[in-house]
N, C-alpha and C positions, 0 to 999 in steps of 0.2 A: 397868331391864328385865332386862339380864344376871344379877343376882344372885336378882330373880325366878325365872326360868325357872329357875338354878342350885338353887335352894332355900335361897341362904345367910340366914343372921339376919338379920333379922327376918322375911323372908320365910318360913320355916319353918313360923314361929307361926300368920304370918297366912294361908297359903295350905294347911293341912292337908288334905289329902283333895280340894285342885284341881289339875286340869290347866291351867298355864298355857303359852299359846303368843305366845312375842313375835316378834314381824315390826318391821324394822327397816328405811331407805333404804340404799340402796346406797354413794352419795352419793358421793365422791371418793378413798374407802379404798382402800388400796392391797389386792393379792388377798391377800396372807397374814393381814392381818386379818381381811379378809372369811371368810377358810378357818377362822381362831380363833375368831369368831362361831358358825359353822356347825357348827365341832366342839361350842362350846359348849352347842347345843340352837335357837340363834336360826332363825330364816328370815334372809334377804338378798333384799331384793327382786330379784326379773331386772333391773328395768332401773334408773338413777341413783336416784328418790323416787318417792312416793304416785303423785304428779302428773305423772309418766312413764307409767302405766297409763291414763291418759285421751288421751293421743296416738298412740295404736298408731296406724297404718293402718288395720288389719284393721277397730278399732271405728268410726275415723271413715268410712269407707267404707260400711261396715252401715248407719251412722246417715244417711249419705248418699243412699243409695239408697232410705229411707222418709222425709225431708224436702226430699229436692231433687229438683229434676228434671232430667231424662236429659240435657238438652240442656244444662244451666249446671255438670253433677255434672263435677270431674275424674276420672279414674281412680285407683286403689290406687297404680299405680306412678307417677302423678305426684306424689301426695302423699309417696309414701317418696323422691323424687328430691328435692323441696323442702324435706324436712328434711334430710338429706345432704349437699344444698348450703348449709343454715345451719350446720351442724354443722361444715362445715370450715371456715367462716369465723371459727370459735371454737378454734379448735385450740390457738391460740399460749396462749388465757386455761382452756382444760379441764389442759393441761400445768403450767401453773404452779399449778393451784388442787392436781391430783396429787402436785405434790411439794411442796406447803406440807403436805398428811397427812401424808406421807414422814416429813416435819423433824417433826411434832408427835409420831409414835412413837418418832423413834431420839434425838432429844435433848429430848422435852419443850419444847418453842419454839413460839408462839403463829406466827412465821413471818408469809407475807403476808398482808395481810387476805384474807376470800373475796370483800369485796364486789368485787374487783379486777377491771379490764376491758380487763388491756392487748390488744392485738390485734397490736399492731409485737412481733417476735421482739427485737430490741434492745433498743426499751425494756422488753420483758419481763427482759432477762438483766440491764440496767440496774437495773433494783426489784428483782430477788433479789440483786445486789450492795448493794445500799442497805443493803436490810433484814437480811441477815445480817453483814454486814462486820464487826460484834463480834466472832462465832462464828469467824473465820476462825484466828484466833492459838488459839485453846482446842479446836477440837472439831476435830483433822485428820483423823478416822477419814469426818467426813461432808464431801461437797463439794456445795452446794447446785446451782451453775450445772452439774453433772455429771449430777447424780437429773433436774433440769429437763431436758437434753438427751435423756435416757433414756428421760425420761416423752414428749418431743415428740414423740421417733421411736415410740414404743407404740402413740401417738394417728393420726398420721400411717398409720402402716400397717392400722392398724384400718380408715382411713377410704379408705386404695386401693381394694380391693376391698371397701367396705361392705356389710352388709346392717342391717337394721334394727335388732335386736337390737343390734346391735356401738355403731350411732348412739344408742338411746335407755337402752342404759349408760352413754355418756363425758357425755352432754348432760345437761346439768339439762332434767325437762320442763318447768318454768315457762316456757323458752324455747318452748315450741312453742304453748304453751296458748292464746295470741291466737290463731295461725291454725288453732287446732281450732276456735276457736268461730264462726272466720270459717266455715271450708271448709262446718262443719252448720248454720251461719246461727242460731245459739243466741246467748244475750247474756252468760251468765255461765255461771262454772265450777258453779255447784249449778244451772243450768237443765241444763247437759251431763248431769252426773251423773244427775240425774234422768232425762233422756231415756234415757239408757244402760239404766238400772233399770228402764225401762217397756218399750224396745222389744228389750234384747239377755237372752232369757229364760234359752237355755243355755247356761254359760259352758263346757262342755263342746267347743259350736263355734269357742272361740277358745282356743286350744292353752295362750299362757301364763299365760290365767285361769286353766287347767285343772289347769295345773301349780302354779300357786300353792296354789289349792284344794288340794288333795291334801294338800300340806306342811302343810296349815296343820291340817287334820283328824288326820294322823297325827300330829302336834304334842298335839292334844289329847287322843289316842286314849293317850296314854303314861301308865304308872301317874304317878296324882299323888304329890308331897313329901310323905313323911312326917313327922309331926307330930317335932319333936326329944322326947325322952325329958328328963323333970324330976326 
């Protein structure tokens, strides 16, 4: 997608005369990449992935107040309080999955898995002992159990004074996405989606729809790649 949007070969050829706009997850990259992206031409989603945008408050709230009723509906601010409170129960596994990006920039290192679920700060600092302990004799410019600490405290004080935005950047949303379908009483993610599509008409009323839209227009609003010369 990068070399799209860039124009580089082969994209040259094949994208003459279009405007492409690539939008990308947020995902667990650290901000300087994110910032390389952005210089590049990309979007950066606002919040972690795709599927971060279907757990706002703001929409499951909307959608709340046209399928549930007053009396079983909770409020906006409880549902931004109950992801909040998941959210720091993940703190210890959003930090380490942080600084495994880290390690895959500065040395190329495949690092810990993502699928990883530690939750104990120990055993967290335990597994990035494990799995770097090669690198420690070769690579002393990088210190794994360091980035990790660095990364805890980011996450940590993100989630002091949270607000929502701060929570459904650090969070993958696939975490929240059971109890979005619970809170609209929908059964699955394409019934959501759908409901979203049918009842929230302008995204103009929900700010970082609004703002995505925008990027995404002036993305495509940009003179197209010109054809390379033969």
């Amino acid at each position: 997608m990068r070399n799209a949007v860039k124009g580089k070969k082969p994209w040259q050829q094949i994208t003459s005369n279009i405007s492409i706009a690539g939008v990308v997850d947020r995902d667990y990259r650290p901000d300087a990449q994110i910032e390389k992206f952005e210089r590049e031409g990309l979007i950066v989603l606002p919040f972690h992935e795709i599927e971060s945008l279907l757990c706002h408050p703001d929409l499951i709230f909307e959608l709340m107040k046209i399928r549930i009723a007053e009396t079983r509906r909770q409020s906006r601010e409880e549902i931004e309080r109950s992801f909040i409170k998941q959210a720091k129960r993940a703190e210890v596994s959003i930090a380490i999955k942080r600084m495994n990006e880290i390690a895959k920039g500065e040395i190329q290192w495949s690092g810990v898995s993502r699928d990883i679920s530690v939750v104990d700060l120990e055993a967290a600092k335990n597994e990035i002992d494990r799995k770097f302990q090669c690198l420690k004799t070769t690579i002393d410019e990088f210190d794994p159990t360091r980035t990790f600490e660095a990364e805890l405290e980011k996450v940590r004080r993100a989630l002091k004074e949270p607000n929502i935005r701060d929570v459904l950047r650090l969070v993958e949303g696939k975490r929240f996405l059971e109890r979005a379908l619970k809170l609209t009483d929908v059964r699955t993610v394409s019934d959501l989606i759908a409901e979203y599509r049918h009842h929230i008409k302008c995204v103009e009323n929900i700010p970082f729809l609004a703002e995505l839209k925008r990027k995404i227009i002036e993305a495509l609003n940009r003179p197209p790649q010109r054809a390379a010369s033969t």
